[in-house]
PLY file of the C-alpha trace (Angstrom):
ply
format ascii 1.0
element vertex 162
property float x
property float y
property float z
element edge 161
property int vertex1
property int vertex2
end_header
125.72 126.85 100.46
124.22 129.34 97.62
121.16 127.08 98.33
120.63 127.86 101.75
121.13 131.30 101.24
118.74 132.12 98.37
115.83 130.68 100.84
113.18 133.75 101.05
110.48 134.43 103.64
107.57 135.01 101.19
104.84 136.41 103.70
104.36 139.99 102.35
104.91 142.71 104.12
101.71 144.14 104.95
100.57 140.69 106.87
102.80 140.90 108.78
102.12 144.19 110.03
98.85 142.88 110.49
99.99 140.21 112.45
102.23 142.35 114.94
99.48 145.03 115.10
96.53 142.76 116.12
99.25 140.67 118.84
99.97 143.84 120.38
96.51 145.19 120.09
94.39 142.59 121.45
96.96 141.48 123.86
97.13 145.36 125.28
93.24 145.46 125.40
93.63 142.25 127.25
95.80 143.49 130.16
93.90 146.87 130.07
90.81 145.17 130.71
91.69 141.88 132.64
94.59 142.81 134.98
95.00 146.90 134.95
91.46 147.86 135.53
90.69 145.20 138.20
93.93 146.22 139.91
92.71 149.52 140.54
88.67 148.46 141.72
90.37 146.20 144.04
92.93 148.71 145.59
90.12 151.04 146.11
90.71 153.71 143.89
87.41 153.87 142.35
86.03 154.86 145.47
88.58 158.20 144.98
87.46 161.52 143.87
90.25 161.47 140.90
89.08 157.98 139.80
87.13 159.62 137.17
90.35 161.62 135.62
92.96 159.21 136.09
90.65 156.64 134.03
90.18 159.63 131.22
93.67 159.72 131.13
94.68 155.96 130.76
91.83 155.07 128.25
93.09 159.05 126.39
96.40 157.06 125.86
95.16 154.03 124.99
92.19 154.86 122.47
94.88 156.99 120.56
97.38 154.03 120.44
93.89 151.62 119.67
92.97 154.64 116.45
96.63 153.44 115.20
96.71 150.08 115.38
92.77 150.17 113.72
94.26 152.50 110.72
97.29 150.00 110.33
94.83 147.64 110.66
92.73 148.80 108.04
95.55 149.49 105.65
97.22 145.95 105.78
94.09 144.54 104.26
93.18 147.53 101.89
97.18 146.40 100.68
96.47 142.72 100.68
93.22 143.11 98.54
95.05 144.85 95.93
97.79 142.58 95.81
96.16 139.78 96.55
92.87 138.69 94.54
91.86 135.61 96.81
91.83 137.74 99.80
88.87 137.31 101.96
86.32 140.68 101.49
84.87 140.30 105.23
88.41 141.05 106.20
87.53 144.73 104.67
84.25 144.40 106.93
85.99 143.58 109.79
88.87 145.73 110.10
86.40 148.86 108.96
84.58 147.78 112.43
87.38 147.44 114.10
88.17 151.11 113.04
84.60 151.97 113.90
84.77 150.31 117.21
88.13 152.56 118.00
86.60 155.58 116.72
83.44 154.99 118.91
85.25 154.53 122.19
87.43 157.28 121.78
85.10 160.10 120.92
81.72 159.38 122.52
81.90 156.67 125.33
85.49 157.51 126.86
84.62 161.04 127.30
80.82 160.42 128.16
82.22 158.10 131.17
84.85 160.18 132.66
82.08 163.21 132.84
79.32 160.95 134.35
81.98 160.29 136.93
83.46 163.35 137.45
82.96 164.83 140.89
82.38 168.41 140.77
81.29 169.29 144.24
83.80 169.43 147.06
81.07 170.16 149.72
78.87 166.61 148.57
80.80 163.15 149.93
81.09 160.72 147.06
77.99 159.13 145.91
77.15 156.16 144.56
77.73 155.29 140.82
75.08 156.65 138.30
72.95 154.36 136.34
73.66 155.36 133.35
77.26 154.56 133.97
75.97 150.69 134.60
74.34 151.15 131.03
78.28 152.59 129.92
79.95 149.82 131.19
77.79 147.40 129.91
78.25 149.14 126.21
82.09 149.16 126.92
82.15 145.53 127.39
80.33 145.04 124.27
82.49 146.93 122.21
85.26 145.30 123.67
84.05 141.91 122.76
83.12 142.57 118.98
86.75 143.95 119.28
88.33 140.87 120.31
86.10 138.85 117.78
86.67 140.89 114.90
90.74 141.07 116.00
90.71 137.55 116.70
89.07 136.34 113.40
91.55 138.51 111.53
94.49 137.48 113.27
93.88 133.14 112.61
93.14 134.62 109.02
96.51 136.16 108.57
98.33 133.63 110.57
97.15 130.60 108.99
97.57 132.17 105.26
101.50 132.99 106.84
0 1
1 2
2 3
3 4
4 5
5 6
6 7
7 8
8 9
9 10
10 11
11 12
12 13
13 14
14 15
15 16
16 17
17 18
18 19
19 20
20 21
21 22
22 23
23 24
24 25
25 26
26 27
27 28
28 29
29 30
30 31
31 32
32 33
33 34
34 35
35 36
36 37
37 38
38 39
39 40
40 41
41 42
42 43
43 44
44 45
45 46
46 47
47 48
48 49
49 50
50 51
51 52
52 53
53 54
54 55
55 56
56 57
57 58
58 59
59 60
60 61
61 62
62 63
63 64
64 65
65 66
66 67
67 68
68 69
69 70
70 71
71 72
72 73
73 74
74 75
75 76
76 77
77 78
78 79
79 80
80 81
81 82
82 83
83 84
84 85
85 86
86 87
87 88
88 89
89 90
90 91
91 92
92 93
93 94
94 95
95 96
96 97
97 98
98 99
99 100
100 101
101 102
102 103
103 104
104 105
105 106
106 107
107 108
108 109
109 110
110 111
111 112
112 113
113 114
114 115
115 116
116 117
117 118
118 119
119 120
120 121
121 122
122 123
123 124
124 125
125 126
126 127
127 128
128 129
129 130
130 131
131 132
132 133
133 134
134 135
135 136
136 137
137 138
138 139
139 140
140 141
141 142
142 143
143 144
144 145
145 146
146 147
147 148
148 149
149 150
150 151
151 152
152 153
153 154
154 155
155 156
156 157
157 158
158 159
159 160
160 161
């Protein structure tokens, strides 16, 4: 019995944070961007006047949790390479773009997007969408896929050394 009990779990601590930080992460980004944002194009609210604030206000919310989860992130493996001398250094790379990725979408492109799309004049019907909000959206989606690469890769890293 004193054999079964003295069985430890020997993943450090800071892995697994990394582990349950990048799950709920990239699986929030996922639903954000596969089954939240659709939901609301289809239903017709982009075609609303308060499209534009209602959008600032989910992706507010979300880019704060996202500037969490990157500093967690980024901690985990700043931890793991002290401890750990065999850690991998392009996790350092990666989670510092990961950070940078966060940092971008919440200061410049969130805020740039909601005031492209913000409709200031009650007396003017809704026109179409703006260009340069095509040229957003298309940087958005970038981001978003570096995110999921560079979230991805570290995530099979820290599972498989688990």
């Amino acid at each position: 019995m004193n054999t079964l009990s003295s069985i430890e779990f020997k993943r450090p601590i800071w892995s697994t944070i990394a582990i349950l930080t990048l799950g709920f992460w990239l699986s929030a980004s996922l639903i954000l961007d596969l089954v939240i944002m659709p939901s609301l194009c289809v239903s017709g609210m982009m075609t609303q006047d308060s499209f534009a604030t209602a959008g600032y206000v989910i992706f507010w919310n979300f880019n704060r949790i996202e500037l969490v989860a990157a500093g967690l992130v980024l901690t985990s493996v700043l931890a793991l390479l002290h401890t750990q001398y065999n850690w991998h250094r392009v996790g350092l790379i990666l989670s510092v773009l990961l950070l940078v990725v966060s940092l971008f979408d919440t200061y410049m492109l969130t805020p740039q997007m909601s005031s492209i799309g913000m409709h200031l004049n009650l007396f003017q019907a809704t026109t179409e969408i703006p260009a340069s909000m095509n040229l957003l959206h298309g940087g958005y989606w970038l981001l978003e896929v570096v995110k999921l690469v560079a979230g991805g890769t570290l995530f099979s890293w820290y599972w498989r050394r688990a």
